[in-house]
C-alpha positions as CSV (number, residue, x, y, z in Angstrom):
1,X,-19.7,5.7,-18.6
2,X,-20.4,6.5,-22.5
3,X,-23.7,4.8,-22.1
4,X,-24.9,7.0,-19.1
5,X,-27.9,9.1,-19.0
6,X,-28.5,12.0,-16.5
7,X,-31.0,12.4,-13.8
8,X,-31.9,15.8,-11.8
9,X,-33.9,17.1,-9.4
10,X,-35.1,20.5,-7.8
11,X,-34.5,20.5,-3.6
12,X,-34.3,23.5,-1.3
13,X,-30.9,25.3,-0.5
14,X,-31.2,23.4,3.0
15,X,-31.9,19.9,1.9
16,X,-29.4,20.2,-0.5
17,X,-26.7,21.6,2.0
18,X,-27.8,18.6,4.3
19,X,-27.3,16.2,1.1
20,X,-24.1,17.4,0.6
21,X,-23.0,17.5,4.5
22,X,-24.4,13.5,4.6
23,X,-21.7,13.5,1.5
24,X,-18.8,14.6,3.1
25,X,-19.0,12.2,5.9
26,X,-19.6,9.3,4.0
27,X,-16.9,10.4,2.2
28,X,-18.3,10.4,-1.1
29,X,-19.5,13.2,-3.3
30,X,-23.4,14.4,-3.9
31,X,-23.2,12.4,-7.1
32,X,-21.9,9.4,-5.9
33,X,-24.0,9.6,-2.6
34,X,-27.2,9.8,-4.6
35,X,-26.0,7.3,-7.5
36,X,-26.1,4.9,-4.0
37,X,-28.9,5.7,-3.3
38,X,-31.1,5.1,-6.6
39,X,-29.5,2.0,-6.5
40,X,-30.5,0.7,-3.2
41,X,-33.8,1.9,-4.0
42,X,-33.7,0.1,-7.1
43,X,-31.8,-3.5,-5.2
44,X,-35.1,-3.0,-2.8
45,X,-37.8,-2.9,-5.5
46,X,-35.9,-5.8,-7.1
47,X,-36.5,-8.0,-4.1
48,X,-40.1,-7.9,-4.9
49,X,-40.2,-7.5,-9.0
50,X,-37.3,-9.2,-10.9
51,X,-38.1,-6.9,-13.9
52,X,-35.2,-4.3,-12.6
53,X,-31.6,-5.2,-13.3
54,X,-29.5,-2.8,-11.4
55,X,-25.9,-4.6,-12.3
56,X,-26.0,-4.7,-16.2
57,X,-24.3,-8.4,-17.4
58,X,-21.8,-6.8,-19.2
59,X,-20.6,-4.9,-16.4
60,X,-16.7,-4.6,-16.3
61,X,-15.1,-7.1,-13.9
62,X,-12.5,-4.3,-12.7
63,X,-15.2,-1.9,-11.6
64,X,-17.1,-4.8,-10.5
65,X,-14.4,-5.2,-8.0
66,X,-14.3,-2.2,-6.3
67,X,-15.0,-2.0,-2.6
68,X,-16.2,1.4,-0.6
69,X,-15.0,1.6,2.6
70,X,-16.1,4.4,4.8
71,X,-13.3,5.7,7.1
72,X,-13.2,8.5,9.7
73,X,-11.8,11.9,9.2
74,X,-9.1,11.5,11.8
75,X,-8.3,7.8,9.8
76,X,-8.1,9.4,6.6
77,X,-5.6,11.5,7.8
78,X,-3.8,8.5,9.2
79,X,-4.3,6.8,6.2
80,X,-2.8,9.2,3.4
81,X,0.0,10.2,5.8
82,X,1.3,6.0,5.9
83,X,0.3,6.3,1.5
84,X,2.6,9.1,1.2
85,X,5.1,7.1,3.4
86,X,4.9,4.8,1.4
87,X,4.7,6.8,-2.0
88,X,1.8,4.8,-2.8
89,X,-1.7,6.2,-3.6
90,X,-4.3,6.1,-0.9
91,X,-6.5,3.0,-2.7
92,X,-3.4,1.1,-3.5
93,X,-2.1,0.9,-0.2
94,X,-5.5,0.1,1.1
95,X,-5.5,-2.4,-1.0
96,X,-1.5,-3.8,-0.6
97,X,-2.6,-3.9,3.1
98,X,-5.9,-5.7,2.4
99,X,-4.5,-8.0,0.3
100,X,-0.8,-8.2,3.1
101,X,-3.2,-8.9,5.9
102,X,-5.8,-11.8,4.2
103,X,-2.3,-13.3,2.8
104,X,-0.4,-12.9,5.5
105,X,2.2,-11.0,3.5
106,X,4.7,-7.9,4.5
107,X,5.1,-6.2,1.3
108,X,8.6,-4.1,0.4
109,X,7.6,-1.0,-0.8
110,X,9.4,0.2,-4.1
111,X,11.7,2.6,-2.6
112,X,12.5,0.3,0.5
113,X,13.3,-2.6,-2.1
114,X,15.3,-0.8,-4.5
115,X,17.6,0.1,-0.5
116,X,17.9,-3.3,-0.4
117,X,18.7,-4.3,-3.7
118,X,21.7,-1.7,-3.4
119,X,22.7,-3.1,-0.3
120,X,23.0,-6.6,-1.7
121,X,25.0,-4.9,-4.9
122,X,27.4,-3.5,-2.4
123,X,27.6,-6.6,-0.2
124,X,28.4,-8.4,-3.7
125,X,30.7,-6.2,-4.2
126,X,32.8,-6.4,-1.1
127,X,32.9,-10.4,-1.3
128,X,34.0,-10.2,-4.8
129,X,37.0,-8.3,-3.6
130,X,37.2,-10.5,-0.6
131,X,37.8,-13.3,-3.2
132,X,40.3,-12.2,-5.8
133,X,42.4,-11.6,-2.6
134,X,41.9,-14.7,-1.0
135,X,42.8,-16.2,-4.4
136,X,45.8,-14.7,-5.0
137,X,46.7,-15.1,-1.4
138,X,46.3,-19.0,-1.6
139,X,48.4,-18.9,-4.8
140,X,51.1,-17.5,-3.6
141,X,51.4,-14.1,-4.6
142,X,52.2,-11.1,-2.5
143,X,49.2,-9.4,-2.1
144,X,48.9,-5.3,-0.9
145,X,45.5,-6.0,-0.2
146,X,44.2,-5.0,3.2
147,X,45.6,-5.7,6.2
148,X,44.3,-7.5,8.9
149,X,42.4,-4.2,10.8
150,X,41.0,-3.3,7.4
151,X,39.7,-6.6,7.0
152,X,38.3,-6.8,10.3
153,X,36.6,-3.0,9.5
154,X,35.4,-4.3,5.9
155,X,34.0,-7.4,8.4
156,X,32.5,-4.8,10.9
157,X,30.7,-3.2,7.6
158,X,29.3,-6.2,6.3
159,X,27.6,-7.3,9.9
160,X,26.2,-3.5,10.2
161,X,24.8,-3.8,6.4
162,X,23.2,-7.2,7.3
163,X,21.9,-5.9,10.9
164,X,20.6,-2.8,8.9
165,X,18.8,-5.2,6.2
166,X,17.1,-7.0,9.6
167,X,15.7,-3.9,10.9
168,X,14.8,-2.8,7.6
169,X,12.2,-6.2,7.2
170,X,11.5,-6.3,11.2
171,X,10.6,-2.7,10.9
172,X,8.6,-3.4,7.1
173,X,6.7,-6.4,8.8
174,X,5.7,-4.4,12.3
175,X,4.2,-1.3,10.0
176,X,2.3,-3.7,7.9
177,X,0.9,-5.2,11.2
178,X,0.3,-2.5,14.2
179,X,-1.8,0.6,13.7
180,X,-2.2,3.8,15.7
181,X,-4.9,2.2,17.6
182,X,-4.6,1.8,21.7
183,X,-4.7,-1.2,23.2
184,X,-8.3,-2.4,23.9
185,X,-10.0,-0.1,21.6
C-alpha cells in the first residue's frame, strides 16, 4: 500500500480496550477493524453523493478477490488443525475447500498424491517383473523366477496396494465432505 496515507485518533483506555476486544472476535486486528469501518461509512455516504469513490479503478484484481469470513474461536481451532493436516496454510485450504465444494471436486493433497504416485511406481514395478517372466516363460526358457506361492503373495500385495489406494480416495473424498458438525445443527 505505497500510496497509503495515515489516519489517527485520540480514545480513552476503555474504548480503546473495547475496540480492540470487538477486534479479536471478528477476528481482525484494530487496524483492519477500523479500515472496515471508514469504509462502510464511506459505501453509506456514497449511496447518497456519488462524489466518494471508496474502490479506486485501478484496484488490483487479486486483492479485489479476497473474501473475509468470520469464524468462531472453537472453528478456527478446527480449521488450522485440518490446514496443518493437510500442510496447507489456513487461507489456502479455505479456499481448496471453497473452491472442492462449488466444483464438486475432492482435491489430493500434495503429500497424499506424491503416496500415490509411489504406489503406482511400485505397482509398475511389480508388473514389469511379472512380464519379463511371463515372456521368457512363453518362450521357452527355464525360468527361476517365483514360484507359484510367491506369485500368489506378489498377487496378495498388489490387491492390498489397490484396496489401500481405495481407502486412501474414499477417505480424501469423506474429509473434503463431512465436518465436525452434529447432525441437525
Amino acid at each position: 500500500m505505497g500510496d497509503g496515507t495515515h489516519i489517527a485518533t485520540w480514545v480513552s483506555k476503555e474504548t480503546k480496550d473495547r475496540f480492540a476486544a470487538l477486534a479479536r472476535y471478528q477476528g481482525l486486528s484494530d487496524s483492519a477493524l477500523l479500515k472496515r469501518m471508514i469504509e462502510f461509512a464511506l459505501k453509506s455516504t456514497d449511496a447518497v453523493s456519488h462524489e466518494i469513490s471508496v474502490v479506486a479503478p485501478d484496484e488490483d484484481a487479486a486483492r479485489a478477490s479476497r473474501l473475509t469470513v468470520r469464524l468462531r474461536p472453537d472453528d478456527q481451532i478446527l480449521l488450522r488443525e485440518r490446514a496443518s493436516a493437510r500442510g496447507m496454510a489456513p487461507a489456502t485450504y479455505i479456499s481448496v475447500l471453497v473452491r472442492s465444494h462449488l466444483r464438486s471436486l475432492a482435491p489430493l493433497p500434495k503429500e497424499e498424491l506424491l503416496a500415490v504416485k509411489k504406489v503406482v511406481a511400485e505397482l509398475g514395478g511389480i508388473g514389469r517383473n511379472l512380464n519379463q517372466i511371463a515372456r521368457a516363460a512363453n518362450q521357452g526358457q527355464r525360468v527361476n523366477g517365483p514360484s507359484r506361492e510367491d506369485l500368489k503373495s506378489m498377487l496378495r500385495v498388489c490387491e492390498g496396494l489397490r484396496n489401500h489406494v481405495r481407502g486412501l480416495f474414499a477417505a480424501n473424498l469423506r474429509s473434503w465432505n463431512q465436518g465436525y458438525a452434529e447432525p441437525g445443527h
